[in-house]
Structures are given as structure tokens and as C-alpha cells.
C-alpha positions in Angstrom: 56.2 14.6 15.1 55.8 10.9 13.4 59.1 9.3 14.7 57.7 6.0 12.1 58.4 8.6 9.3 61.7 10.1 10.9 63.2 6.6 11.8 63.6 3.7 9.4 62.5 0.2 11.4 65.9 -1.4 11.1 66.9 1.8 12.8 64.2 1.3 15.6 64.8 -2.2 15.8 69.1 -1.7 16.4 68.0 1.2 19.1 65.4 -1.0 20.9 66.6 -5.2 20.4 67.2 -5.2 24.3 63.7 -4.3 25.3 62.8 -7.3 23.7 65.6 -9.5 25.7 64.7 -7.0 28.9 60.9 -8.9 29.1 62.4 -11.9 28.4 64.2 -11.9 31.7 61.6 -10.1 33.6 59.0 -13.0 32.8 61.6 -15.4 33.3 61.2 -16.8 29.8 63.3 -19.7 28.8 63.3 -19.0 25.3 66.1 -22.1 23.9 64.6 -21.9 20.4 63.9 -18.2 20.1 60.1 -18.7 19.7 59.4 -15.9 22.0 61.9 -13.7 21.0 60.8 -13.8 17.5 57.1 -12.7 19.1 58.6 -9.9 19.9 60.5 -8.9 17.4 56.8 -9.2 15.5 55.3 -7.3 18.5 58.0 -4.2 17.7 57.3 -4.4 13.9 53.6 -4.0 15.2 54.3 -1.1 17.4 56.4 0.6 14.6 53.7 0.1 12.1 50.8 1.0 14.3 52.2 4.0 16.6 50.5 7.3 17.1 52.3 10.2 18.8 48.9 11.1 20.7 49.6 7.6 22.5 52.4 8.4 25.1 55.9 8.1 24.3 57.7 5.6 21.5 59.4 3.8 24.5 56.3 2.8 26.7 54.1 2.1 23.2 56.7 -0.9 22.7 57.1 -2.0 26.1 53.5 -2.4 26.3 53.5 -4.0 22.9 55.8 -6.7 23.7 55.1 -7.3 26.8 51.6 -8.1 26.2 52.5 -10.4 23.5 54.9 -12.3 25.4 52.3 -13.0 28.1 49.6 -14.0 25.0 52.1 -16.4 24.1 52.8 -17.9 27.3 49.3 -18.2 28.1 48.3 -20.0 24.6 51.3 -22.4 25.1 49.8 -23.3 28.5 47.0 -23.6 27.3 48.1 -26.2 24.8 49.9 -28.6 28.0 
């Protein structure tokens, strides 16, 4: 079953905003302007786009999505100091 075709992203996005503030926290991310969070709100709208059921589940597919992103982005802003 293609949950991208059964679920609208604004629908996605109101059932999964907290995974999104749930890495945040977990890589103790100070995020005052909301840079990061707006990575992974992009991150989700790439997860959505891109997903495959063959994968794994919906859940772990955006987690690891996210997740990854966050970490690019705190790695390239390192880079940049």
C-alpha cells in the first residue's frame, strides 16, 4: 500500500511535526532561529516525496531522513567556523 497516495503531506506533516522537534533535542540542537528545524521540515517533504513501501516502515524512513539531515547541517556549519 502507497501511504504517499493515501495521506496528503499536510496530513503527514500534522501526524509527524514532533519527530522533527524529537532530533532536535536528541542532538542537542539550539536551534534560536529555526534554521534546523526548517531542514527538517525539508527533510520530511523529502521522505514523503521519495518513500517506497519496500523500504521499512513510514516511521523509521523519516527518522532516518531527518536525522541525517540534521547531522549534514551541523557538520557544514562547522565546517564553516
Amino acid at each position: 500500500m502507497n501511504k504517499k497516495k493515501q495521506f496528503s503531506f499536510e496530513e503527514i506533516f500534522k501526524q509527524n511535526e514532533r519527530r522533527i522537534q524529537y532530533h532536535l533535542r536528541q542532538l542537542r540542537i539550539q536551534d534560536p532561529h529555526q534554521e534546523f528545524y526548517q531542514e527538517g521540515l525539508r527533510a520530511m517533504m523529502m521522505a514523503y516525496e521519495t518513500y517506497h513501501p519496500d523500504e521499512g516502515p513510514f516511521a523509521t524512513y523519516f527518522n532516518v531522513m531527518i536525522r541525517n539531515r540534521l547531522i549534514d547541517l551541523l557538520w557544514e556549519k562547522n565546517q564553516d567556523l
